[in-house]
MILUMSE-766498 format. One line per field, with one value per residue (C-alpha): residue number from 1; z, y, x. Coordinates in nm, 3 decimals, padded with zeros to 5 digits. Layout:
residues N
num = (NUM | ...)
w = (Z | ...)
v = (Y | ...)
u = (X | ...)
end
This chain:
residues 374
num = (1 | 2 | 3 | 4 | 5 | 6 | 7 | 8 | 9 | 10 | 11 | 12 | 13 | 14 | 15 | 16 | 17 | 18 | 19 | 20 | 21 | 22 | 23 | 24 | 25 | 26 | 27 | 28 | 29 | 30 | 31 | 32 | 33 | 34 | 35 | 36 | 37 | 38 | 39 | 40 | 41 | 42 | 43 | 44 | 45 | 46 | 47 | 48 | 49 | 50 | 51 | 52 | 53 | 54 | 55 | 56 | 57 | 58 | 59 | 60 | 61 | 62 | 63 | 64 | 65 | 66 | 67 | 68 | 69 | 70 | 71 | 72 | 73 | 74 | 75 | 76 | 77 | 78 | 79 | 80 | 81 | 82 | 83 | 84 | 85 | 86 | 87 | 88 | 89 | 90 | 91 | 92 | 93 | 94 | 95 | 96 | 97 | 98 | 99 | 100 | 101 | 102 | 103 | 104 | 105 | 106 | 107 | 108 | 109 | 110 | 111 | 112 | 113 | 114 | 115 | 116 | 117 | 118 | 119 | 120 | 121 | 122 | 123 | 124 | 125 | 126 | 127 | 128 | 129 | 130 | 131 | 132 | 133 | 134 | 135 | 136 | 137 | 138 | 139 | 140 | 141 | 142 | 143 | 144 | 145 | 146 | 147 | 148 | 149 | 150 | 151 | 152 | 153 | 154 | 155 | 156 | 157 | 158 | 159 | 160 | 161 | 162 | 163 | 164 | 165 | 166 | 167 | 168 | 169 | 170 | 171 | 172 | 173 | 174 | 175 | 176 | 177 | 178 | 179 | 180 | 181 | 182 | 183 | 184 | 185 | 186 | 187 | 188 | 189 | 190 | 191 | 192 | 193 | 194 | 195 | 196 | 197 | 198 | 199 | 200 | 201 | 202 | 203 | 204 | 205 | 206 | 207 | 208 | 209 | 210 | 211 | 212 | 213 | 214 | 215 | 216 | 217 | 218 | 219 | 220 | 221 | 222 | 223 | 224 | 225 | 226 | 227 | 228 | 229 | 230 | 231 | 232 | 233 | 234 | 235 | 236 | 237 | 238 | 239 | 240 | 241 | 242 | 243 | 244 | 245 | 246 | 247 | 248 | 249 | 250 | 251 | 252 | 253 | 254 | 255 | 256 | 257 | 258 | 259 | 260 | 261 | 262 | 263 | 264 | 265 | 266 | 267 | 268 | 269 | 270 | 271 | 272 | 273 | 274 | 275 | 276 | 277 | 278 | 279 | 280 | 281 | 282 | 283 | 284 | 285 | 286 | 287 | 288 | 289 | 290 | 291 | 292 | 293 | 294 | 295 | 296 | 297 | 298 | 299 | 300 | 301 | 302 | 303 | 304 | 305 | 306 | 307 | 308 | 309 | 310 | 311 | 312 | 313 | 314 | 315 | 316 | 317 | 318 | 319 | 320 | 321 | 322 | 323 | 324 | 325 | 326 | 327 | 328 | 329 | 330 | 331 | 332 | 333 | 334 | 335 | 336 | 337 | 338 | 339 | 340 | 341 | 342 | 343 | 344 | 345 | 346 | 347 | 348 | 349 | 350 | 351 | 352 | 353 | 354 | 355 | 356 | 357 | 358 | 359 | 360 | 361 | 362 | 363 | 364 | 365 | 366 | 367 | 368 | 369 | 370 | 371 | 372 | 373 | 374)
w = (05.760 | 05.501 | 05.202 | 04.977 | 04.853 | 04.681 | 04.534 | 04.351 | 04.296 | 04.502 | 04.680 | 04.557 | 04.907 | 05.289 | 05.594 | 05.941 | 06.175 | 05.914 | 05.959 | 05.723 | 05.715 | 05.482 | 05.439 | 05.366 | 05.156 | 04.944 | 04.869 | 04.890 | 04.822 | 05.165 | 05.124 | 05.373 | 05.696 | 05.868 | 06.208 | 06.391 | 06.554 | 06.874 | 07.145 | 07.436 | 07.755 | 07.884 | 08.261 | 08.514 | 08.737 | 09.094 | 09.354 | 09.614 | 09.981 | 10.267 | 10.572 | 10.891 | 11.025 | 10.763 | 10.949 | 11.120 | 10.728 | 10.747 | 10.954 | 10.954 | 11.223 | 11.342 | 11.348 | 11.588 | 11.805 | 11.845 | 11.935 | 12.166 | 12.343 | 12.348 | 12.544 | 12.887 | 12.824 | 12.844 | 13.119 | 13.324 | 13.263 | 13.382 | 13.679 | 13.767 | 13.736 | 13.894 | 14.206 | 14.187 | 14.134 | 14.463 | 14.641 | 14.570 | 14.671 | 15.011 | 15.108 | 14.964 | 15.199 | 14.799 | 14.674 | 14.518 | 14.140 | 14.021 | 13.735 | 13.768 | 14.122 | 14.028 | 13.776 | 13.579 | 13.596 | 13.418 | 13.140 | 13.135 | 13.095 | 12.811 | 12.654 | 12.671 | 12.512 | 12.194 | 12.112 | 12.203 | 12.462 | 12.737 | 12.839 | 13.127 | 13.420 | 13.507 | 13.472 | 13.683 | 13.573 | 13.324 | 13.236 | 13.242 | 12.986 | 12.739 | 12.790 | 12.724 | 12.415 | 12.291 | 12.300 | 12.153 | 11.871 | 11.819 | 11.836 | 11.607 | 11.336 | 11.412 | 11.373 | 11.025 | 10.913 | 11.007 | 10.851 | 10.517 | 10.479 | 10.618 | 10.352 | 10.074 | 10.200 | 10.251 | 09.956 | 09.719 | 09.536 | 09.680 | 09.384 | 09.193 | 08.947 | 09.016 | 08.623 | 08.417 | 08.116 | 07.957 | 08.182 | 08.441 | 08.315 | 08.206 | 08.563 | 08.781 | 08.814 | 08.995 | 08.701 | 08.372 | 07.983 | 07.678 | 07.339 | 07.064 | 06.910 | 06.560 | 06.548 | 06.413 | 06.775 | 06.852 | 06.552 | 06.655 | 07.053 | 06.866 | 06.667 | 06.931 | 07.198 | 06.980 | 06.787 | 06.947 | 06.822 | 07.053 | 07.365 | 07.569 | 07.781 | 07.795 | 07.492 | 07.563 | 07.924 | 07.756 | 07.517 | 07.784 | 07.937 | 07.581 | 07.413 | 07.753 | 07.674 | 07.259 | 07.392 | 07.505 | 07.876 | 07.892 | 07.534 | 07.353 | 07.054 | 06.947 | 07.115 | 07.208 | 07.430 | 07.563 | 07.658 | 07.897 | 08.021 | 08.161 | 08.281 | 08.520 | 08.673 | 08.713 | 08.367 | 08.115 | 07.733 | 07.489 | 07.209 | 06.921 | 07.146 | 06.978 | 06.978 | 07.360 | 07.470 | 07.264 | 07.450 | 07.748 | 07.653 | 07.617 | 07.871 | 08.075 | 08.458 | 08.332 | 08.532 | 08.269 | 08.149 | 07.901 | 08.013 | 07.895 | 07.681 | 07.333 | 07.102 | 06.785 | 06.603 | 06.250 | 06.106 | 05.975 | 05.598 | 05.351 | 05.168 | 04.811 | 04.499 | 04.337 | 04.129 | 04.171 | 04.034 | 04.362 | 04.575 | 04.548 | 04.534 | 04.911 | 04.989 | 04.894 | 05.067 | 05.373 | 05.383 | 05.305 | 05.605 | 05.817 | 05.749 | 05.820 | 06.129 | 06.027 | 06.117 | 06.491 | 06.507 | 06.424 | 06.634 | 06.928 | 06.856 | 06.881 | 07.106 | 07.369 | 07.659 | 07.884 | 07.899 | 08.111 | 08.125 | 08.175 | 08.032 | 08.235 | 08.538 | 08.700 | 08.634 | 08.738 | 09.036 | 09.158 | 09.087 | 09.191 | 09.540 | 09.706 | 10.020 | 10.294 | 10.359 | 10.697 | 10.693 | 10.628 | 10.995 | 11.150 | 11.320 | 11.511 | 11.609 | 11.731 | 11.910 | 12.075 | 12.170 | 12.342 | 12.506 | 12.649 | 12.750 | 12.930 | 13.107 | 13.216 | 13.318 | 13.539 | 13.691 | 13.800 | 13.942 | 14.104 | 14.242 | 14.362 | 14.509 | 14.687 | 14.860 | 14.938 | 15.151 | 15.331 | 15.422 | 15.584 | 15.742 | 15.916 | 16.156 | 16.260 | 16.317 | 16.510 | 16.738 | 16.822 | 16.927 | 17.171 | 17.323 | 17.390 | 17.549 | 17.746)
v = (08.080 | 07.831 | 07.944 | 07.673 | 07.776 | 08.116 | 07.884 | 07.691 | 08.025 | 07.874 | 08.172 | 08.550 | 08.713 | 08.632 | 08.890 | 08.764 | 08.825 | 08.746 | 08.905 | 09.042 | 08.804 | 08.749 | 08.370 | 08.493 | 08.742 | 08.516 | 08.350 | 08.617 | 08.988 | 09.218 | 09.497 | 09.824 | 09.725 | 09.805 | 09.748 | 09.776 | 09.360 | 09.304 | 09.009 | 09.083 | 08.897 | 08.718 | 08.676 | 08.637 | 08.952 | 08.947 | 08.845 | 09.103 | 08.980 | 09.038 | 09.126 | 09.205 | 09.364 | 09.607 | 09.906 | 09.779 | 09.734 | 10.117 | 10.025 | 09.691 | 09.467 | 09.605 | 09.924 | 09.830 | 09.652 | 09.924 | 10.190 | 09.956 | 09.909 | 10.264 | 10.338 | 10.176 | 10.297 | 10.640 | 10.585 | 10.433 | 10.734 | 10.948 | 10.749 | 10.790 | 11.121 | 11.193 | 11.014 | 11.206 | 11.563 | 11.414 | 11.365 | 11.720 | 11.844 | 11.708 | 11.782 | 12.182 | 12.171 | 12.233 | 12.075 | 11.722 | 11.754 | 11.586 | 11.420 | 11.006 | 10.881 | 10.524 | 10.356 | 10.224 | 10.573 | 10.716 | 10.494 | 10.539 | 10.916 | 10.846 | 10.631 | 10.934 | 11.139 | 10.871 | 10.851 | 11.220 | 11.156 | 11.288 | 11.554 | 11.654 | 11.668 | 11.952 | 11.880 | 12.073 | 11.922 | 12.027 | 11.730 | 11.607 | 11.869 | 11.750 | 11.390 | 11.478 | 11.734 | 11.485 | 11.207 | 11.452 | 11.518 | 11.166 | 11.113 | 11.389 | 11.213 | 10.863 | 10.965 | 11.207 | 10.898 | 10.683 | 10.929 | 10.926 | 10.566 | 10.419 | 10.674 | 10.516 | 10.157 | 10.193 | 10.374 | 10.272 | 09.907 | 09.652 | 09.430 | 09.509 | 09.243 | 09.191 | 09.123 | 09.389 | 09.346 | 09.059 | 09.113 | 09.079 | 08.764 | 08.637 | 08.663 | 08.493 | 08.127 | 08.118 | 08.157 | 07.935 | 08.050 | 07.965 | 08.035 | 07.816 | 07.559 | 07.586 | 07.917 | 08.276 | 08.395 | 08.042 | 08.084 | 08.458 | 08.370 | 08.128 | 08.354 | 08.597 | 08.335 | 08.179 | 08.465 | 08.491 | 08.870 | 08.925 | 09.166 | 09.148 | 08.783 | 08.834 | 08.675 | 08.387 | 08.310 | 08.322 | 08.066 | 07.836 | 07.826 | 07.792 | 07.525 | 07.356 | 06.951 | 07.070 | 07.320 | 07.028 | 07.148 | 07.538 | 07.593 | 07.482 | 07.341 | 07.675 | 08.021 | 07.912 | 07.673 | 07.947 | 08.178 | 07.912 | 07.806 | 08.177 | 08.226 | 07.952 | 08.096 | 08.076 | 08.043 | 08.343 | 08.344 | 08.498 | 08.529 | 08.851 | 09.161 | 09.242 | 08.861 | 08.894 | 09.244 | 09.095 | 08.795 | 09.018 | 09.279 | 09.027 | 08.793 | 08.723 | 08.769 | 08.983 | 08.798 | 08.818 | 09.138 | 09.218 | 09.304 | 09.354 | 09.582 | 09.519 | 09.365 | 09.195 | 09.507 | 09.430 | 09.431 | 09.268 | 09.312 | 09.169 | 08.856 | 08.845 | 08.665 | 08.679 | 09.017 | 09.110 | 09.375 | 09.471 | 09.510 | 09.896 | 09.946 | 09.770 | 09.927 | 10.326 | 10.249 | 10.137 | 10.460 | 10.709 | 10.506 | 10.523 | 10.947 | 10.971 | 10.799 | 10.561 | 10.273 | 10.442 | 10.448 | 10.090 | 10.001 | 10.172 | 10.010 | 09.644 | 09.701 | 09.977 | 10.059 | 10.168 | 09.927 | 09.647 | 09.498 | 09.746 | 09.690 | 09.944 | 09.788 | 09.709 | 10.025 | 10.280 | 10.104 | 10.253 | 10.621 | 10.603 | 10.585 | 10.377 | 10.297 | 10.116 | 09.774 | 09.612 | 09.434 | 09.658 | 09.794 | 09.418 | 09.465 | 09.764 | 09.611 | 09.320 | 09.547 | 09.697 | 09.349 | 09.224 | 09.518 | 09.520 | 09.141 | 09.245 | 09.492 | 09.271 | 09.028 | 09.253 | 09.421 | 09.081 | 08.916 | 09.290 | 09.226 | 08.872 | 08.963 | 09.268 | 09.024 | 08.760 | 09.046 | 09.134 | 08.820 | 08.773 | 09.124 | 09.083 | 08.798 | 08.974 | 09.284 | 09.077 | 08.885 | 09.259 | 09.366 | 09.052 | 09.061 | 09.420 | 09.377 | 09.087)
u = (09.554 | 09.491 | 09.706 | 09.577 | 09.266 | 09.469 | 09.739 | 09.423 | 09.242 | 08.967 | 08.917 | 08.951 | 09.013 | 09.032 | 08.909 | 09.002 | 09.271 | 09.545 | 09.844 | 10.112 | 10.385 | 10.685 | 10.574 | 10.229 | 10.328 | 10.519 | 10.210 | 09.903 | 09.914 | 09.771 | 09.600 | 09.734 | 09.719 | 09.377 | 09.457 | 09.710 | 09.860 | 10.060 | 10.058 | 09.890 | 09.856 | 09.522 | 09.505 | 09.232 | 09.158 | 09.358 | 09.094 | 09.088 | 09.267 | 09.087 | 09.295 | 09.082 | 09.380 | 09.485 | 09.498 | 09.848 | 09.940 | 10.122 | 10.393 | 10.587 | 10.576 | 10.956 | 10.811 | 10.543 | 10.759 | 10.952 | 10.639 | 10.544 | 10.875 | 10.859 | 10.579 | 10.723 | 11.078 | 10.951 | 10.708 | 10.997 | 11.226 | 10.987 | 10.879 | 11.268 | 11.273 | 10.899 | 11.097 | 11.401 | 11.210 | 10.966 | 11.301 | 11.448 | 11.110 | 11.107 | 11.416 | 11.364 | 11.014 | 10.824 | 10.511 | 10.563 | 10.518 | 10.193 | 10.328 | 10.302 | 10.350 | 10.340 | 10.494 | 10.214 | 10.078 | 10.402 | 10.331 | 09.953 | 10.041 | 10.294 | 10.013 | 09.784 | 10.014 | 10.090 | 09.738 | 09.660 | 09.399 | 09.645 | 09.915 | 09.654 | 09.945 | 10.198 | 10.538 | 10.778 | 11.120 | 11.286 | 11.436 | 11.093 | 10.963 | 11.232 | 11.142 | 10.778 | 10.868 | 11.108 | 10.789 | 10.554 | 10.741 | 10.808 | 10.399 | 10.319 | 10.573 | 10.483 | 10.060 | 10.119 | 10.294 | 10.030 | 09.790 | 09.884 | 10.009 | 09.664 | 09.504 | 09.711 | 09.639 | 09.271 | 09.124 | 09.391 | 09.236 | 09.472 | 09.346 | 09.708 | 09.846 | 10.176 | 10.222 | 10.192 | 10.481 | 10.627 | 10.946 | 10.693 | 10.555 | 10.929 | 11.069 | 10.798 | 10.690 | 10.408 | 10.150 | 10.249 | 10.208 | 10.233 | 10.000 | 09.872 | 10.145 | 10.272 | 10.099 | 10.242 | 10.236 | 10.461 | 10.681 | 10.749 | 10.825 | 11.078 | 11.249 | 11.309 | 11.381 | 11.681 | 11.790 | 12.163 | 12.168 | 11.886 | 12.023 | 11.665 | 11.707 | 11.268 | 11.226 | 11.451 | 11.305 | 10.972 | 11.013 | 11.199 | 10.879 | 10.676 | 10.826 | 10.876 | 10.836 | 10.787 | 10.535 | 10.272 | 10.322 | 10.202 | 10.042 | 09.695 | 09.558 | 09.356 | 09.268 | 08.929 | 09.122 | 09.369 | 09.073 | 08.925 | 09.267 | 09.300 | 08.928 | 09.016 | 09.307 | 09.646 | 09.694 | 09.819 | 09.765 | 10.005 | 09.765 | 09.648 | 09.605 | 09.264 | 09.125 | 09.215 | 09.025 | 08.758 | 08.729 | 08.799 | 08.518 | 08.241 | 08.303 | 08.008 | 08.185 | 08.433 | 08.685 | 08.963 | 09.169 | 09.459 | 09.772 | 10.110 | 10.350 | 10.262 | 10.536 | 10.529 | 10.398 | 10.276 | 09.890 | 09.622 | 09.568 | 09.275 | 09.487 | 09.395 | 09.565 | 09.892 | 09.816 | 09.430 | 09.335 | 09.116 | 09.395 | 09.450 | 09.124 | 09.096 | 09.378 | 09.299 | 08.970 | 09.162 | 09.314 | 09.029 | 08.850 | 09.149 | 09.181 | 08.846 | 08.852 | 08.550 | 08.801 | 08.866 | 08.465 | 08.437 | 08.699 | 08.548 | 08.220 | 08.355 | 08.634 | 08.528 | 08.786 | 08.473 | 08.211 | 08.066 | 08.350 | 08.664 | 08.995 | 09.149 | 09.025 | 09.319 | 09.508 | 09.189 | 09.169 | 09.498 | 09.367 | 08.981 | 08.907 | 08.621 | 08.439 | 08.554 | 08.411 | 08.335 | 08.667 | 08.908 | 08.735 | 08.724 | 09.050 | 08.977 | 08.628 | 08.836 | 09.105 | 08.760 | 08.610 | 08.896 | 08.994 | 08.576 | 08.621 | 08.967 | 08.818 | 08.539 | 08.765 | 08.949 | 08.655 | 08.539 | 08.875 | 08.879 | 08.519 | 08.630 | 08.982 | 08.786 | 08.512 | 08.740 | 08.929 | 08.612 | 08.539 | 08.861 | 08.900 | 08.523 | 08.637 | 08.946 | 08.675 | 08.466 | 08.694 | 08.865 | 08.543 | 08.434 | 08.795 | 08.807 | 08.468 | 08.497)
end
């Protein structure tokens, strides 16, 4: 704000986004504040990630590993005890029990009964029935836990910004910040940053990465510059809260949004001369607007929350569900492709391996036949 033209009485009053200040104040009188000021934080929307294999997102990949190792264990210990119950049974003139007689039928039976496609067999033992209850409970868990994990990872938005407060903002260094130099915003990080009496360390990391190389590094020139900075990406602007959601509100791919616990909590006021004599006047009508909520209506007018482009965007997301796309699904396609090739694969080394072993047992056919005739 250029103080000058008051000091030469150039200029009677001044409505922008001028906030109250002790320096300004020293200069200009402020009407009451009309709105309310804080610094807010300009950042470009999280692109959403595409994995194709989501749906293995529930459970870590130690968890996995584990479910798998699993499967044979089990099938193993009751292929063991399938042989030992067959053994008993023979030697006690019973039926053999019909429960796996191979190995990799053991675990094709323990596979069943994971993804609950199986459990068909009788089991006889009883040490078998505790393996099996022991591995049905163990599927029920492992599936309900499954369940509701997948449900949270599927139609919860993964498009989360992992910045969401200035202590956010302060502790990472992936995305760099900064706001216009020589500016109130700039002056105020400064204070805060190298007040020793200061207990919160935010403020301090914050301006380390401000003023970095006398703030040429990370901050701008003006907030026009800022905004852009941000819209590209990888960029976050520390800048007025409401010239922010404003830029926010009407940008044309609404690919920016305003984040951040407001601080700096002053106002913006109507600057006017040393002692005018409209002051209170600006300043009563302030408040009848303000107690009438005129002031909310006009605020809701050129700053709405819902609109075409959302500021709550990326907190709704969290609570609102929404349809799956095709590639949260692409993994278990591919599971299901690779699994149909396998099978192919086998059914044709089977067909091969079968033919070669009729060719071979024909001749030994034949030549039994001519020397038992001849």
């Amino acid at each position: 704000m250029r103080c000058a033209a008051f000091v030469l009485q150039r200029a009677d009053l001044a409505i922008s986004a001028i906030t109250i200040t002790p320096e300004r104040e020293s200069v200009v009188d402020f009407s009451k504040r009309y709105m309310d000021y804080s610094v807010g934080i300009l950042i470009k929307k999280p692109e959403e990630k595409i994995n194709i294999f989501s749906l293995f997102a529930p459970f870590d990949f130690a968890v996995w590993a584990c479910i798998a190792a699993a499967i044979p264990i089990v099938g193993v210990l009751i292929f063991v005890l399938n042989r030992i119950q067959a053994v008993r049974a023979q030697s006690a003139a019973q039926p053999s029990p019909s429960v796996s007689s191979t190995l990799h039928s053991a675990i094709w039976v323990v596979y069943g009964a994971f993804v609950q496609q199986g459990g068909e067999s009788t089991v006889n033992s009883v040490a078998m029935r505790i393996v099996m209850g022991s591995w049905w409970l163990f599927t029920l868990i492992v599936c309900s836990s499954y369940t509701a994990n997948l449900a949270a990872f599927l139609t919860v938005s993964r498009m989360d910004n992992p910045i969401r407060t200035f202590q956010d903002l302060s502790k990472q260094m992936d995305i760099s910040y900064g706001t216009v130099r020589d500016s109130a915003v700039y002056e105020y990080f400064k204070a805060k940053g190298t007040n020793p009496l200061e207990q919160d360390n935010t403020f301090a990391e914050l301006w380390r990465t401000i003023s970095k190389n006398n703030g040429a590094d990370n901050c701008v020139s003006n907030p026009s510059e800022g905004i852009r900075k941000a819209k590209k990406g990888n960029y976050a602007f520390l800048w007025d809260v409401t010239v922010v959601e404003y830029a926010a509100l009407t940008d044309d791919e609404c690919s920016v949004t305003v984040i951040g616990n407001s601080i700096s909590s002053k106002g913006y006021g109507i600057a006017l001369q040393h002692g005018s004599p409209y002051r209170d006047l600006f300043s009563q009508r302030i408040l009848e607007l303000q107690e009438s909520g005129d002031l909310d209506v006009l605020k809701q007018k050129w700053w709405p929350r819902m609109g075409r482009c959302d500021l709550n965007s990326h907190t709704n997301a969290q609570t609102d569900g929404k349809a799956l796309k095709l590639h949260s699904f692409a993994g278990v396609f591919c599971i299901l492709a690779i699994g149909l090739l396998l099978a192919c694969l086998v059914a044709a080394l089977e067909l091969w391996w079968n033919s070669n072993r009729c060719h071979q047992e024909t001749p030994k056919e034949v030549h039994n036949f001519y020397s038992y005739h001849n």
